[in-house]
C-alpha positions in Angstrom: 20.4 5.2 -16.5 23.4 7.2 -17.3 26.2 5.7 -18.5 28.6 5.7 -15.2 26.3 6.7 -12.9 24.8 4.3 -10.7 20.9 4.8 -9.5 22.2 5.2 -5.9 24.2 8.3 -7.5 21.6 9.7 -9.6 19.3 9.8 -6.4 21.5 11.6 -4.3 22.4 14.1 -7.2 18.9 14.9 -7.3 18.6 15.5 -3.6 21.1 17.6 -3.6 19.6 19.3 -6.6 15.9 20.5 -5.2 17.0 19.9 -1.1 16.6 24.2 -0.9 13.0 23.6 -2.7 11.7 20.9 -0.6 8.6 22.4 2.3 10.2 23.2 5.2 14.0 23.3 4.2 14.5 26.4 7.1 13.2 24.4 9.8 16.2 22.9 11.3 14.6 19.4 12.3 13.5 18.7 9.2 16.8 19.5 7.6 18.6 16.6 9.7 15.8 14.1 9.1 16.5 14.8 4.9 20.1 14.9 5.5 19.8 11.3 7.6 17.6 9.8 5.1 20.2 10.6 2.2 23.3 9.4 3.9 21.3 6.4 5.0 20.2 5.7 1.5 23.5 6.4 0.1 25.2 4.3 2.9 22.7 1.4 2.0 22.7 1.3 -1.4 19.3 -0.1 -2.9 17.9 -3.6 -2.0 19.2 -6.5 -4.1 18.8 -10.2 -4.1 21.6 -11.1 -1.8 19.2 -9.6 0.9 16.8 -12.3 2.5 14.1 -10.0 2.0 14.5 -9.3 -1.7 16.1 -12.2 -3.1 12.6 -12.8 -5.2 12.1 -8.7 -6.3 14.8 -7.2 -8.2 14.6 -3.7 -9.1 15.6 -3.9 -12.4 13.6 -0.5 -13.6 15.4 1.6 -11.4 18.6 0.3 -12.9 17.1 0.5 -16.0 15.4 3.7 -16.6 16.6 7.4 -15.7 13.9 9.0 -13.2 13.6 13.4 -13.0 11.7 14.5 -9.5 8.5 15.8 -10.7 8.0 19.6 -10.5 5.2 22.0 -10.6 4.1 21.6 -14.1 3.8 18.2 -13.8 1.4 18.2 -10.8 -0.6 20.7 -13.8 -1.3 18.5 -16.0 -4.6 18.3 -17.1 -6.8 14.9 -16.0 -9.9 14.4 -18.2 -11.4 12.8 -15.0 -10.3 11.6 -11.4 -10.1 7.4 -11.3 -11.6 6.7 -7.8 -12.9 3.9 -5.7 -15.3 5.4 -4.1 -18.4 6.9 -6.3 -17.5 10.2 -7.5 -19.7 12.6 -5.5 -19.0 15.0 -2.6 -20.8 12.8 0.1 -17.3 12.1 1.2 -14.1 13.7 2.0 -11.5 13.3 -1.3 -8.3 14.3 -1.4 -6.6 14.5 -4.7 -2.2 14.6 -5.9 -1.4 14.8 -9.6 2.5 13.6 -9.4 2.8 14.8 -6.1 0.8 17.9 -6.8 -2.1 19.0 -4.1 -5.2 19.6 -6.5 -7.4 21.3 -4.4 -9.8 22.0 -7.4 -10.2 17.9 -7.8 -10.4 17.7 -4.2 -13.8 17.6 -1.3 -12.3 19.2 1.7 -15.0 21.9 2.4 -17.3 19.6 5.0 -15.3 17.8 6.9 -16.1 17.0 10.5 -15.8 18.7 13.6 -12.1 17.3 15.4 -10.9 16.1 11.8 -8.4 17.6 9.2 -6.9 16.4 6.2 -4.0 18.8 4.7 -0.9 18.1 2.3 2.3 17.3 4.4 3.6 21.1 2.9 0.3 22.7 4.8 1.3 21.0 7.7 4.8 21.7 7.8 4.0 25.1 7.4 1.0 25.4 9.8 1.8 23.0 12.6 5.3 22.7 12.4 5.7 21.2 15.9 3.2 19.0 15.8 4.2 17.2 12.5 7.6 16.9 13.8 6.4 15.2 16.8 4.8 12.2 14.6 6.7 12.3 11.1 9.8 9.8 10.7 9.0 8.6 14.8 7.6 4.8 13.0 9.1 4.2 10.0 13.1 3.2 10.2 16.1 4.1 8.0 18.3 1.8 9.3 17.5 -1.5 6.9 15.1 0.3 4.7 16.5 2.1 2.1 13.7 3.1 0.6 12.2 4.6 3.3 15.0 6.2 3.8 15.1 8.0 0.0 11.8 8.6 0.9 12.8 10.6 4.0 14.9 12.8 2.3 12.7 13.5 -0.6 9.3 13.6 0.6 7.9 16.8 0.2 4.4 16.0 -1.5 1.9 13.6 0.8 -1.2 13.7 2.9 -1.5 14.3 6.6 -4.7 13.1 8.5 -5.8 13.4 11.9 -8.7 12.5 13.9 -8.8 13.8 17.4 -9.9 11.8 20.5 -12.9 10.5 20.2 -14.0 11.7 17.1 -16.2 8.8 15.0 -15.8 9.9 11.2 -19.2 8.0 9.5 -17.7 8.1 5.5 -14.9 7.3 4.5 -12.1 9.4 3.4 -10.8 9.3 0.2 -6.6 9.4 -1.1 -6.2 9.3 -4.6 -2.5 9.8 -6.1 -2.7 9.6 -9.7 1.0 9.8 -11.8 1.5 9.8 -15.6 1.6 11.9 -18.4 4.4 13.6 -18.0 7.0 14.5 -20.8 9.7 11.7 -19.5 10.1 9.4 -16.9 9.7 11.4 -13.3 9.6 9.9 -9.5 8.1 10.8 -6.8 7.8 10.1 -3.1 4.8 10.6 -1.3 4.7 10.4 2.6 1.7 9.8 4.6 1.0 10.2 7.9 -2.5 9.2 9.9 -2.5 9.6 13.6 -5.6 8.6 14.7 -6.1 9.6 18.7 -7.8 8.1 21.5 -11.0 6.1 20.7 -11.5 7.7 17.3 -12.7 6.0 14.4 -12.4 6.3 10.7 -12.2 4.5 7.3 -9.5 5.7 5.0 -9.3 4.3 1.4 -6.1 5.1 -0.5 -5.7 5.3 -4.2 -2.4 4.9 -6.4 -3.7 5.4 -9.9 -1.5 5.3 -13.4 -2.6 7.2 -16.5 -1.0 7.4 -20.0 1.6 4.8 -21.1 4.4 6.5 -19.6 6.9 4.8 -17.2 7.0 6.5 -13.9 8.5 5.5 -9.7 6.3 6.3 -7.3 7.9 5.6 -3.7 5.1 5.8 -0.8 6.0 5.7 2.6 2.6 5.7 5.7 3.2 6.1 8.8 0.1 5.1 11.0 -0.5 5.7 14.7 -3.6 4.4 16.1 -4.2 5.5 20.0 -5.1 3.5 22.6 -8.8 2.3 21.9 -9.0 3.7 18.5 -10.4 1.5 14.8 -9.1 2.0 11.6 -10.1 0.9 8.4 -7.6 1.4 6.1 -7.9 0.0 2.4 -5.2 0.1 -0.5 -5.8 -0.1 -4.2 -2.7 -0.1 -6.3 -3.8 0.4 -10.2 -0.8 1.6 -11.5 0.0 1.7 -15.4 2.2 -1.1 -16.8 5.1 0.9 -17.1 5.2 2.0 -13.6 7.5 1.1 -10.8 5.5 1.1 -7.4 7.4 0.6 -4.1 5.9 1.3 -0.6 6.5 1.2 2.9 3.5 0.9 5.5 4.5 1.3 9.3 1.7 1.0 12.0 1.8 0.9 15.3 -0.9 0.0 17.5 -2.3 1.4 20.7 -3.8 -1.0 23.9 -7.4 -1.9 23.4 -7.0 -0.8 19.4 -8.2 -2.3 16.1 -5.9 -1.5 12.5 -8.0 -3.2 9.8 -5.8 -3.4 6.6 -6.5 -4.4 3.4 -4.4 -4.1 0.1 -5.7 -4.9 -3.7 -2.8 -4.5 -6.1 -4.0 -4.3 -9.9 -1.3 -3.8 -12.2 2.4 -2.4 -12.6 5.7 -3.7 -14.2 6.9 -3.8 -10.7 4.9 -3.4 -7.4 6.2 -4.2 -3.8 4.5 -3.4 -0.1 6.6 -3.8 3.2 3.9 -3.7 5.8 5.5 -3.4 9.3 3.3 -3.7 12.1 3.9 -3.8 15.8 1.0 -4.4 18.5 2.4 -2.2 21.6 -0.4 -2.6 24.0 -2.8 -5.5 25.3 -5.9 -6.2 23.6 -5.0 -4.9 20.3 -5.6 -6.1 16.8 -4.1 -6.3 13.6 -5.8 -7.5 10.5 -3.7 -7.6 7.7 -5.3 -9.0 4.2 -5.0 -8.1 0.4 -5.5 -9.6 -2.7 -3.5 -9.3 -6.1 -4.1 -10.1 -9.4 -1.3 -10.1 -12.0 -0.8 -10.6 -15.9 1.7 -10.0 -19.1 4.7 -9.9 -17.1 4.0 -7.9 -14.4 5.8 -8.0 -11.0 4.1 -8.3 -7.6 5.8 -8.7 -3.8 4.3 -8.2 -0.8 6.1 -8.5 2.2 4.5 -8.2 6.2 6.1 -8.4 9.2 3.5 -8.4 12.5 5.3 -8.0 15.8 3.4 -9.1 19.1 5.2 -7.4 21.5 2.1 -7.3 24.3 0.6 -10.2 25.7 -3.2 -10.9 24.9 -3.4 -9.2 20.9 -4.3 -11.0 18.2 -3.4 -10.9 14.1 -5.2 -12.1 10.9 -3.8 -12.1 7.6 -5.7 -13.5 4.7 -3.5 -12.7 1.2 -4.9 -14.3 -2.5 -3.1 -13.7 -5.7 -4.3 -14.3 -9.2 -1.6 -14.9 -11.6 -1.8 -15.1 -15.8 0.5 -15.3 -18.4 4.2 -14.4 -16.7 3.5 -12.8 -13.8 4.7 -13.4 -10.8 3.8 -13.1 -7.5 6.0 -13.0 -3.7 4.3 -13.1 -0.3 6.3 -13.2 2.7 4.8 -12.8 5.5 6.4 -13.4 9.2 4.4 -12.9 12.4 7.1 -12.4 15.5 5.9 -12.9 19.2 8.6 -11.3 21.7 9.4 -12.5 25.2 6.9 -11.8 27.8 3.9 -11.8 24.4 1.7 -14.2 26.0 -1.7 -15.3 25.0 -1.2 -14.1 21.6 -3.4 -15.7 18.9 -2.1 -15.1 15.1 -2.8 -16.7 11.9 -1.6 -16.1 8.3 -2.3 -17.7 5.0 -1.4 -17.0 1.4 -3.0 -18.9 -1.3 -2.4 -18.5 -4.9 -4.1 -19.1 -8.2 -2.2 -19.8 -11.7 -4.4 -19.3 -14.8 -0.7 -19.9 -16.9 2.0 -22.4 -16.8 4.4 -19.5 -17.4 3.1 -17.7 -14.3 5.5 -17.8 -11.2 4.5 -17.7 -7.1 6.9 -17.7 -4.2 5.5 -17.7 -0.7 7.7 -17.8 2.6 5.4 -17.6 5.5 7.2 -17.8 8.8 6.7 -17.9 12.5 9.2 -16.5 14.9 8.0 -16.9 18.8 9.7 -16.0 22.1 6.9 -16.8 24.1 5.3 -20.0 25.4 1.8 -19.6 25.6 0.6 -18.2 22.5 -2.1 -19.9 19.6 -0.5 -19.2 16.0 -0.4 -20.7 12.6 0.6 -19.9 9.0 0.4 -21.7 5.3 0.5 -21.0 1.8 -1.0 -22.8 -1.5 -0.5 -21.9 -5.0 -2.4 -24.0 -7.5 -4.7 -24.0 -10.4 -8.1 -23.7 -10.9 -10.4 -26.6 -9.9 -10.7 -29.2 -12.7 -13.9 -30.7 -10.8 -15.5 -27.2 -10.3 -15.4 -26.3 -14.0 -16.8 -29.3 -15.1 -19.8 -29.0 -12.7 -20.7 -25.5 -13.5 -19.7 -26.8 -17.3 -22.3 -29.1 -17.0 -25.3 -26.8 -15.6 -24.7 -25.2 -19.1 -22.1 -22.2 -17.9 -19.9 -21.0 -21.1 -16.0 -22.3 -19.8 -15.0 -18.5 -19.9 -17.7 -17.4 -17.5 -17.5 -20.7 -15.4 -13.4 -20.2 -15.1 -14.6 -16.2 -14.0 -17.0 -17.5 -11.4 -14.4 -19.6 -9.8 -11.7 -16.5 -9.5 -14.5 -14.5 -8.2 -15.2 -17.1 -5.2 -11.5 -17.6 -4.8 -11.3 -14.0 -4.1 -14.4 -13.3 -2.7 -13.3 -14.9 0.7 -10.7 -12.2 1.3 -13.0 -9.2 -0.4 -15.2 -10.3 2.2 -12.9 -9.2 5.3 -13.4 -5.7 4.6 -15.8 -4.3 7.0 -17.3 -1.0 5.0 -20.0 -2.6 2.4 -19.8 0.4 -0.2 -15.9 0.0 -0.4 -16.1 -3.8 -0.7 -18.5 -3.6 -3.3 -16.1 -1.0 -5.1 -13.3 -3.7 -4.7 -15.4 -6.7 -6.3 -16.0 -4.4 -9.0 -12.3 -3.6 -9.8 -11.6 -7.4 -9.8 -14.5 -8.2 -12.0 -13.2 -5.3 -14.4 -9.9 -6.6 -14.0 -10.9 -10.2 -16.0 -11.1 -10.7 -19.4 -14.0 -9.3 -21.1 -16.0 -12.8 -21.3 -16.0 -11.8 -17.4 -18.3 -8.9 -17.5 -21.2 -11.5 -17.4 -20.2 -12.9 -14.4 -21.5 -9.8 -12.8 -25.1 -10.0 -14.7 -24.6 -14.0 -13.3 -24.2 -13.4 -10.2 -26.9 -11.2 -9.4 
């Protein structure tokens, strides 16, 4: 950073900088909600430890490093080939950003189905300007989330889908952001937004991807509607380089009668934190909110949820597993709030936690907060070490101790890996975590077949 010029100031000075550049700037709406988001941000400052919520995440990068917005030559740069989750075929809609960059020659866009469209938030603005500004910035808050907030002032790269009233979409639809390789550090701030209408159905599987060695902020804020009777799957993976600094927001709100199925795998990063805020704003719906995150060197992971029951008779599960080697640490908090009148709710959350290190580090704060009498809800958190008694067994049937520790973090994890609904994108997941182990781990897959 700068000498004498704080992050908070250096953010606003690039604000300031490329406001007239930023999609949309003429359209008087959009303006005030930039102009809001940078006060508020400026107002706020950025989180730090005396705040409940962050007093186990410091964002020591952002202090540390100088960050440039990423411009048009970045989003050029040339990618040898696209990481994905999904195979890499055109059986399924893709959607590709290079540092905030649309790349339409990366991208699959050309069959997509009748009542569905996926553009970048600039092709929106500029298309359906009264629409977008009907949906964008009405979930996520400024007030209390600073990032958001810097977000909200800076977006101006991201990806808008929406799937019209009662439109089933059978394959899922693939986001992939992938940063790096860049001549100096650069940020950007991706904003999302899915509104997924009456009984419609879709799977969407995001991708945050790092290449090179370069350090880089990437600041993701998803807003999420789902409609009254509507399902969405919705599946995260976070593989960011080790040098990166990975912060995002994810606000849903969910409709009467609806399902949001949510899962999160986070692979890597110096620092990575999720807020996920979710509110249930009509009976019957659900919220499934699970993840998994594995962790080593010295890397930095925090996830953070916050499930709000504010009709009577919806329901929440949240199922979140962390590996942890050498001096990584992990943070879950996770706090389920049931408001007055919220009866015949029925939540639970756990957080469990494997250390593979003595040096590795795990915080977990679940929490129940309830304003309603008749409700079923429960929460708990474990962090421990792999099975002494286990190893020895599978030890004992003649298992190398590498492979045998390898088959134990698989099973650990498997349990959560299992909650995701589409087979083809769990089976993508399991294969990132196997990848993920050391390279004893590799026969775990032959093993296990």
């Amino acid at each position: 950073m700068t000498q004498n010029v704080t992050p908070v100031e250096a953010f606003v000075a690039d604000f300031e900088a490329v406001n007239g550049l930023l999609a949309g700037n003429d359209l008087p709406w959009l303006s005030s909600l930039r102009r809001s988001g940078i006060e508020q941000f400026s107002g706020q400052g950025l989180p730090h430890a005396k705040l409940e919520a962050w007093k186990y995440t410091r964002l020591r990068p952002l202090e540390d490093t100088s960050f440039r917005p990423v411009n048009d030559a970045d989003g050029s740069a040339g990618v040898a080939s696209i990481p994905a989750v999904l195979p890499s075929d055109s059986s399924h809609p893709r959607i590709v950003f290079v540092n905030g960059t649309l790349r339409l020659d990366l991208s699959w866009l050309d069959a997509l189905p009748d009542g569905v469209s996926i553009e970048s938030l600039g092709q929106v603005i500029a298309s359906d300007p009264e629409w977008v500004g009907a949906h964008l910035g009405r979930i996520g808050r400024l007030d209390g989330q600073p990032l958001t907030a810097l977000n909200t002032a800076m977006m101006n790269c991201g990806c808008v889908i929406r799937v019209r009233r009662g439109v089933v979409v059978e394959a899922p639809i693939e986001v992939i952001y992938v940063a790096g390789l860049t001549d100096s550090p650069v940020a950007y701030h991706p904003r999302n937004l899915i509104v997924m209408e009456e009984n419609s159905q879709a799977t969407i599987v995001k991708l945050h991807a790092g290449l090179g060695v370069g350090a880089y902020f990437a600041n993701a804020v998803t807003e999420v509607e789902v409609g009254d009777g509507a399902t969405l799957r919705h599946y995260r993976v976070q593989s960011e380089n080790r040098e990166s600094t990975h912060l995002a927001n994810l606000n849903v709100r969910i409709g009467k009668d609806a399902t949001y199925d949510g899962f999160g795998l986070h692979l890597g990063g110096r620092l990575s934190r999720t807020d996920v805020f979710a509110r249930l704003e009509g009976e019957g719906g659900h919220c499934g909110l699970n993840g998994a995150y594995l962790m080593k060197g010295r890397e930095h992971c925090d996830t953070t949820t916050v499930i709000e029951h504010h009709a009577a008779h919806t329901t929440c599960r949240e199922i979140f597993k962390g590996i942890l080697d050498d001096e990584a640490r992990g943070v879950f908090q996770g706090k389920i709030i049931v408001h007055p009148g919220a009866q015949q709710i029925d939540g639970h959350q756990l957080s469990n936690a494997l250390l593979l290190s003595d040096r590795a580090e795990m915080d977990a704060k679940p929490e129940l907060e309830i304003y309603a009498d008749d409700v079923k809800c429960s929460h708990g958190a474990t962090t421990g070490k792999l099975d002494d008694t286990s190893l020895f067994y599978l030890r004992s049937r003649g298992i190398p101790e590498a492979l045998a520790r390898n088959l134990l973090i698989q099973s650990f994890l498997a349990e959560v890996i299992d909650e995701v609904k589409d087979e083809a994108v769990r089976e993508a997941l399991m294969d990132k975590v196997i990848h993920w182990l050391p390279a004893q781990c590799f026969l775990a897959e032959e093993w296990t077949k």
